[in-house]
SERO-4910 file (N, C-alpha, C, O; in steps of 0.05 Angstrom, whole numbers):
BEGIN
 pado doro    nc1    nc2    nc3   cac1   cac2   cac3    cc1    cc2    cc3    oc1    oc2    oc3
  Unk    A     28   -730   -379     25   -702   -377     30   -690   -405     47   -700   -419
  Unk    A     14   -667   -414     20   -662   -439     29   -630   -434     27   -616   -414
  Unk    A     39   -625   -457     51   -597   -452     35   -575   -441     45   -557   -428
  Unk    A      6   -578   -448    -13   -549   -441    -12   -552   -415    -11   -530   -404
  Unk    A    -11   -572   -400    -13   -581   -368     12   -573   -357     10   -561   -336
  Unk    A     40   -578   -366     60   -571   -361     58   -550   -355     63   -544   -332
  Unk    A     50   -529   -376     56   -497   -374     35   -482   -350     39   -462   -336
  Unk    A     19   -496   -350     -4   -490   -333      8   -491   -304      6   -470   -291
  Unk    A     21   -520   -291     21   -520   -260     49   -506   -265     52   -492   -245
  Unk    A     69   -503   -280     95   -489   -279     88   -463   -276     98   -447   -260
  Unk    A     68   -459   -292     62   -420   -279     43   -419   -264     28   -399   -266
  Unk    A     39   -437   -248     24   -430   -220     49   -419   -202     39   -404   -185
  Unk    A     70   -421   -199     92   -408   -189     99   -378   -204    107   -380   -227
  Unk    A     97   -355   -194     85   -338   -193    110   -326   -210    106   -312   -230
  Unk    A    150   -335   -195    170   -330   -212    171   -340   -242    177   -325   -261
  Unk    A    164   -370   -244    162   -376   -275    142   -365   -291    148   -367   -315
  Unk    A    123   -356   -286    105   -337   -295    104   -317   -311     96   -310   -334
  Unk    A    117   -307   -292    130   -269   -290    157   -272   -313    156   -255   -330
  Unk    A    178   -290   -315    197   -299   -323    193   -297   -346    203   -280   -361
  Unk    A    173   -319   -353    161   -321   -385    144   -299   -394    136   -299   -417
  Unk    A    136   -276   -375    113   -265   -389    132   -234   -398    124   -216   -412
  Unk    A    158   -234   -385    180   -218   -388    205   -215   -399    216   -193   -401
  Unk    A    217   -243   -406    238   -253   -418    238   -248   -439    261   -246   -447
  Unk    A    219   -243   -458    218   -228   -483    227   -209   -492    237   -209   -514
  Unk    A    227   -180   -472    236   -163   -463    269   -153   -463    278   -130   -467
  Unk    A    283   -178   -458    311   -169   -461    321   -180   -491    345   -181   -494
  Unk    A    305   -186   -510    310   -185   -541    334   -208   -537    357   -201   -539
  Unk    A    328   -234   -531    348   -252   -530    347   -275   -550    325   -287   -552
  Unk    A    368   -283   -566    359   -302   -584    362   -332   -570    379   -337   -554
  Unk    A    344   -348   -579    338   -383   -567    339   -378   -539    354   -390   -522
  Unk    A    324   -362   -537    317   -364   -499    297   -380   -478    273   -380   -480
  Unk    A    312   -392   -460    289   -415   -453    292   -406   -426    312   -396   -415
  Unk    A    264   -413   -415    272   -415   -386    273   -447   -379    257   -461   -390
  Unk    A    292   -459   -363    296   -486   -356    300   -504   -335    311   -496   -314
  Unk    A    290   -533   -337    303   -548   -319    289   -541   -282    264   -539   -280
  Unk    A    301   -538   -264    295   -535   -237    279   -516   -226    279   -518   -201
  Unk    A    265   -498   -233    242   -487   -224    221   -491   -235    200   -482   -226
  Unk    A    221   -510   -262    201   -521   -275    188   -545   -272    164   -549   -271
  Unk    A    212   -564   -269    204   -596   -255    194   -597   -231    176   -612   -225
  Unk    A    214   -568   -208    211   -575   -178    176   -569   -175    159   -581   -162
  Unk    A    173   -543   -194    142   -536   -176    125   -558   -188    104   -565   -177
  Unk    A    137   -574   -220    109   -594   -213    114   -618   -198     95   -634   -200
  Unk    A    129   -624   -185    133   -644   -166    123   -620   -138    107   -631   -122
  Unk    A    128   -597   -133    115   -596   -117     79   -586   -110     68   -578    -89
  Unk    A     70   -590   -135     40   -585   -142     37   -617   -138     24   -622   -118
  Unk    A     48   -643   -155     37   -672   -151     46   -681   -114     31   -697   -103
  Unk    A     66   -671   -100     62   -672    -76     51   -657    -57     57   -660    -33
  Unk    A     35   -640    -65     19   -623    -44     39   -604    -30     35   -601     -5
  Unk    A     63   -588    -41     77   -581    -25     71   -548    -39     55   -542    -57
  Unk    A     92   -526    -21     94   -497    -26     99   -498    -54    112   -517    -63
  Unk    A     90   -479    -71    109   -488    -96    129   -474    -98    145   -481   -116
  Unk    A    134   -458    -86    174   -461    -92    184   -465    -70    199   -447    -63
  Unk    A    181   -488    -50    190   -507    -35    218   -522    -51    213   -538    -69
  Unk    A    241   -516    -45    266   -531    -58    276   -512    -76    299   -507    -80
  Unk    A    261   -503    -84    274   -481   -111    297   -466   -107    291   -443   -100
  Unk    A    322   -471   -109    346   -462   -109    348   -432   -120    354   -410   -109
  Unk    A    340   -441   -153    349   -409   -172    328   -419   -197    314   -440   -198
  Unk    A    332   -397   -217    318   -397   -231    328   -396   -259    332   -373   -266
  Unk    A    333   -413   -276    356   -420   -295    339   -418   -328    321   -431   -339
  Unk    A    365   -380   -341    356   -378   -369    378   -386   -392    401   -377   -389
  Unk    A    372   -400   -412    391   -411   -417    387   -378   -450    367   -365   -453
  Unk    A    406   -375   -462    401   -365   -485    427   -384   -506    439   -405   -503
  Unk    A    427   -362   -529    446   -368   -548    456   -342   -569    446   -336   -591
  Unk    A    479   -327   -558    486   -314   -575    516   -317   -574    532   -318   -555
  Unk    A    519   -318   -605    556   -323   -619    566   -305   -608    588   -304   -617
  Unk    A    564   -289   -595    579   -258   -577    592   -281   -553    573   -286   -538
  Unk    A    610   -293   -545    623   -320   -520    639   -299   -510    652   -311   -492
  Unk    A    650   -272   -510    656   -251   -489    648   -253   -458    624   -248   -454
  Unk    A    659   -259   -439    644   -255   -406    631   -222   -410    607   -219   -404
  Unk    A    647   -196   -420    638   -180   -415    603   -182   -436    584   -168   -427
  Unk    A    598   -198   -461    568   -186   -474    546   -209   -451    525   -200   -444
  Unk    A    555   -245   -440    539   -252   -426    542   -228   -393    519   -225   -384
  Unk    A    558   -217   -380    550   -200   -369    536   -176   -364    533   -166   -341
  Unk    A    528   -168   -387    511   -148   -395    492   -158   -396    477   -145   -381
  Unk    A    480   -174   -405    453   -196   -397    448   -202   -375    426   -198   -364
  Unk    A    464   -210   -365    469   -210   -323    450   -196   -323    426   -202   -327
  Unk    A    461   -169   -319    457   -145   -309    425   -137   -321    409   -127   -307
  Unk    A    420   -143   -349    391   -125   -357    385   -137   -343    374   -124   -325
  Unk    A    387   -170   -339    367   -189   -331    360   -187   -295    341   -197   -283
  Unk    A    381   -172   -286    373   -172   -254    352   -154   -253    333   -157   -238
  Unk    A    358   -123   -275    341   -110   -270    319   -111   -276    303    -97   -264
  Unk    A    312   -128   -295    288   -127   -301    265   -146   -287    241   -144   -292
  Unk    A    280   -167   -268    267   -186   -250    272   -178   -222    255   -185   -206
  Unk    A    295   -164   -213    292   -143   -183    270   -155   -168    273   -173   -152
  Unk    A    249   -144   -175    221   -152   -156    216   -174   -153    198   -178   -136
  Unk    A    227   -193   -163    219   -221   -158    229   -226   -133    215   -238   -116
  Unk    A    256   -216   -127    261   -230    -96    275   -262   -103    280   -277    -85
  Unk    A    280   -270   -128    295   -301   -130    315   -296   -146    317   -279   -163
  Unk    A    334   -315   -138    355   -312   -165    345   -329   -183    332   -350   -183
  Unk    A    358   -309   -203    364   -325   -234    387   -320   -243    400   -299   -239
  Unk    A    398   -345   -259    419   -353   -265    424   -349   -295    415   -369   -305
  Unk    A    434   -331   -315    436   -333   -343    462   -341   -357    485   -335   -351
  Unk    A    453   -355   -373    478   -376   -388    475   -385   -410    466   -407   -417
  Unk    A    487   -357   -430    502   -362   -454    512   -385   -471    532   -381   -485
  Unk    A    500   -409   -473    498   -429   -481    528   -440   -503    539   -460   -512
  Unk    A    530   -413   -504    546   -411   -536    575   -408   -515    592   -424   -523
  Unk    A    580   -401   -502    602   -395   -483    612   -416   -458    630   -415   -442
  Unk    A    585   -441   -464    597   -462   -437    620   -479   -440    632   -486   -419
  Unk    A    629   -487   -467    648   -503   -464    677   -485   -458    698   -496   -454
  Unk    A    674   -459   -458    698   -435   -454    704   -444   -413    720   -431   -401
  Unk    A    695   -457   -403    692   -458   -380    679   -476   -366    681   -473   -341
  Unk    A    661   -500   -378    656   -522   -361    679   -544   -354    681   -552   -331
  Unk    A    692   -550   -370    716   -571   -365    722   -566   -344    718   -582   -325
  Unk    A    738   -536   -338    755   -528   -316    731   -536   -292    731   -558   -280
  Unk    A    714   -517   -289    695   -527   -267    692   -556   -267    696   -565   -244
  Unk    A    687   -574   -284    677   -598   -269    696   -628   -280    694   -653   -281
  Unk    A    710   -611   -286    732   -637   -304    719   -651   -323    717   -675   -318
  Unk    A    710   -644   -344    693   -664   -364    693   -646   -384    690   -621   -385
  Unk    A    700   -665   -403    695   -642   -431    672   -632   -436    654   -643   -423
  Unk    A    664   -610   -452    642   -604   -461    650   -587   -489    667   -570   -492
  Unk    A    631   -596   -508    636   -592   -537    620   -568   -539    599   -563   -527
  Unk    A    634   -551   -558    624   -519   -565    589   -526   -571    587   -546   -586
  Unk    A    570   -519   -565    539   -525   -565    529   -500   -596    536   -477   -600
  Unk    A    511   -518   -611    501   -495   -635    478   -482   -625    467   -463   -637
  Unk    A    469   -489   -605    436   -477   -597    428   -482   -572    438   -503   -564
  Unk    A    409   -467   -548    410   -475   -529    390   -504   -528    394   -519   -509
  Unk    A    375   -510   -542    367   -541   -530    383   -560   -545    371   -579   -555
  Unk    A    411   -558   -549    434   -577   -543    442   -582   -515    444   -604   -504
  Unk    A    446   -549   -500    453   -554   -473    431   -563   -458    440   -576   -440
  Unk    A    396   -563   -456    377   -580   -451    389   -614   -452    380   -631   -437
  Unk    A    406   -618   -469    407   -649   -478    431   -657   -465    442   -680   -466
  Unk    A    439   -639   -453    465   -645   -434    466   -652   -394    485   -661   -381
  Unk    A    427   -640   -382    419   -637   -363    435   -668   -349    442   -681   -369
  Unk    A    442   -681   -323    450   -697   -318    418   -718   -313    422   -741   -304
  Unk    A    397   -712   -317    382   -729   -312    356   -723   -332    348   -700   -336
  Unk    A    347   -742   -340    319   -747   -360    300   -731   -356    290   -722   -377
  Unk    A    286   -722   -327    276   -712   -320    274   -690   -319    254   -676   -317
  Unk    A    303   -685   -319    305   -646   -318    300   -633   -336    292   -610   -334
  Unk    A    305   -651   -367    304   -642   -384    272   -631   -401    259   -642   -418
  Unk    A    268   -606   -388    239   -588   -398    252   -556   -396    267   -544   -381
  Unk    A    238   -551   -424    243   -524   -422    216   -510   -429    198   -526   -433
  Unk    A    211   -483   -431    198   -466   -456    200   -444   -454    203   -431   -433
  Unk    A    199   -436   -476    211   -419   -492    180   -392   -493    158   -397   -504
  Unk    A    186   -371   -483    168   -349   -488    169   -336   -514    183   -317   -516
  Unk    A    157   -342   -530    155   -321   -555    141   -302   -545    127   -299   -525
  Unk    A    151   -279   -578    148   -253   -565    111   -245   -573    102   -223   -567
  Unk    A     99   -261   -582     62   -259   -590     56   -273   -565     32   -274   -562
  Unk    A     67   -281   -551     48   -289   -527     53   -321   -522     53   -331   -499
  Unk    A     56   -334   -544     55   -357   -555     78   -373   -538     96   -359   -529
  Unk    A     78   -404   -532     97   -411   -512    111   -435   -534     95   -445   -550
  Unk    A    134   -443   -537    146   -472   -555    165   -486   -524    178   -474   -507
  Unk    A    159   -512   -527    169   -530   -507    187   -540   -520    185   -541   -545
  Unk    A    206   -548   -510    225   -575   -509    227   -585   -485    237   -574   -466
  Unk    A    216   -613   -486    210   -633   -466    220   -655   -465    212   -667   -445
  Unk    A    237   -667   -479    250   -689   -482    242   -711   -453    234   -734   -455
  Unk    A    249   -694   -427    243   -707   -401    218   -712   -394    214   -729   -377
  Unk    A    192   -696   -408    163   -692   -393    153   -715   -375    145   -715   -351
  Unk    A    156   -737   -395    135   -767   -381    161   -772   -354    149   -780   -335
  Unk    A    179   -771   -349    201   -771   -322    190   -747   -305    171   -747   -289
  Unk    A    199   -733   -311    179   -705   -295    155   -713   -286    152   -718   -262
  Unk    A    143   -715   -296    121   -725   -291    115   -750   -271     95   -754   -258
  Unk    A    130   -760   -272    127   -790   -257    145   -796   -234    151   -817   -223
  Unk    A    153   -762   -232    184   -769   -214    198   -781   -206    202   -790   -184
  Unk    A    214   -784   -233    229   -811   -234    255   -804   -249    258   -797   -273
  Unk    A    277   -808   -223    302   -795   -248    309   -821   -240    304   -838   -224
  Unk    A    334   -812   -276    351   -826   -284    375   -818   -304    372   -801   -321
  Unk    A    393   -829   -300    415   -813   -321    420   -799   -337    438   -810   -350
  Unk    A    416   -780   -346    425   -787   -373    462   -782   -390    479   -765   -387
  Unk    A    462   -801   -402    490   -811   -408    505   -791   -431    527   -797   -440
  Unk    A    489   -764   -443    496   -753   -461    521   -732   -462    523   -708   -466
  Unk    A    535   -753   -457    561   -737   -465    588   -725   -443    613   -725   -446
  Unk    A    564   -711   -413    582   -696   -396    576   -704   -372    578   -692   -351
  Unk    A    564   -734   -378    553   -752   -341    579   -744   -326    601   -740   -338
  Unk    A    577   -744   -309    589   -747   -275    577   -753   -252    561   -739   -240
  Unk    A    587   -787   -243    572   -789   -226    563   -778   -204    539   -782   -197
  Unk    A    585   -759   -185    591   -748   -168    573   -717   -168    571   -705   -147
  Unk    A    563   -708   -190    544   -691   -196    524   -700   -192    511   -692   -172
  Unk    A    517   -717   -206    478   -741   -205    477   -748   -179    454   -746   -171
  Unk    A    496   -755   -160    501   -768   -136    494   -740   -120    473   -740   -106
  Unk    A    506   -721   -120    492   -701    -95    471   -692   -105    452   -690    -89
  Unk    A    465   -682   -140    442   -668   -144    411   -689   -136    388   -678   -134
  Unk    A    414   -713   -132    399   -736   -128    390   -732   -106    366   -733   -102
  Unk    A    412   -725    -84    419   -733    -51    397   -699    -45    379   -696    -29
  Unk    A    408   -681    -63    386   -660    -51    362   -659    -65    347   -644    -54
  Unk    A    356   -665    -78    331   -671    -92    311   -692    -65    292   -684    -51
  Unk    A    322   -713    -64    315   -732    -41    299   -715    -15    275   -715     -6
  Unk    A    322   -704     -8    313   -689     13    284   -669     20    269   -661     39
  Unk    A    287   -666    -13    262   -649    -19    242   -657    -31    224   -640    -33
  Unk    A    238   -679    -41    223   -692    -44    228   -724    -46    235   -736    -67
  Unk    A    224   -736    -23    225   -757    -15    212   -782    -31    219   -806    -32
  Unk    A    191   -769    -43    175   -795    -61    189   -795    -81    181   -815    -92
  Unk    A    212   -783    -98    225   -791   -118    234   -818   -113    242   -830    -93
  Unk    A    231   -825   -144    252   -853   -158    268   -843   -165    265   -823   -179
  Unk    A    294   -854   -157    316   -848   -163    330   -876   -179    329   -898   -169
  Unk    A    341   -872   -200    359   -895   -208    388   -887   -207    400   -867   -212
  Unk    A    395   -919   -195    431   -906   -198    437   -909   -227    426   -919   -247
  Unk    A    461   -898   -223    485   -887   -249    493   -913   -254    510   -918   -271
***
């Protein structure tokens, strides 16, 4: 799969679409949209399924040196309003602010990140790892590290830094559920 194809069946889902064609909008620096509404709808375009069949939330990663809860909450907030109509959640996360708070949540360290496709390089599986990035001309930049896994639905580890098996192990177990033809490799 190559990237023009990527972007193509990912915005056949009407939220990633709208996401990218609006995300520009809240003047955010290194903003990606990422990971699980991107992979799921093309696994569910290569399985003939709804396309946002499984789709949990809708995950924006940014990067600004502001690591305050109150300046990433103010982003919350533009960002609900300005997607309201969608009817899905989205999830926004300050890239620059995860290690202030992932340890405690999941017991594993996590090192202060310089940019959001560091935290791309941290996804627990190969696969997940796709993003892109809406510029503000229209213009789209990927980071795909995962594409040919995505593509072939086929996870597998990845060991960079903040694995937990017990994470890979349920995020696997519901993935499964929802799409059954995945390869899964163990940890």
């Amino acid at each position: 799969m190559k990237e023009d194809e990527f972007l193509e069946i990912a915005c056949r889902n009407e939220a990633n679409r709208t996401i990218l064609e609006r995300l520009p909008e809240l003047g955010l620096d290194d903003a990606w949209l990422v990971s699980g509404s991107l992979f799921q709808t093309v696994w569910n375009v290569a399985t003939d399924r709804p396309l946002t069949h499984g789709i949990k939330d809708y995950d924006i990663f940014y990067y600004d040196p502001d690591t305050s809860w109150k300046a990433e909450d103010a982003v919350i907030k533009r960002g609900e309003k300005l997607f309201e109509d969608l009817g899905v959640e989205i999830e926004f996360r300050n890239q620059a602010r995860v290690h202030l708070w992932y340890e405690e949540k999941h017991n594993v360290s996590y090192p202060p990140l310089k940019n959001s496709c560091e935290g791309i390089d941290r996804f627990l599986a190969i696969g997940n790892m796709v993003a892109i990035q809406p510029l503000g001309s229209g213009e789209r930049r990927f980071y795909v590290p995962g594409l040919a896994d995505m593509a072939a639905m086929h996870i597998r580890p990845n060991r960079a830094g903040n694995f937990v098996q017990e994470r890979y192990d349920e995020k696997c177990a519901r993935w499964k559920q929802f799409w059954p033809e995945l390869t899964i490799e163990a940890a």
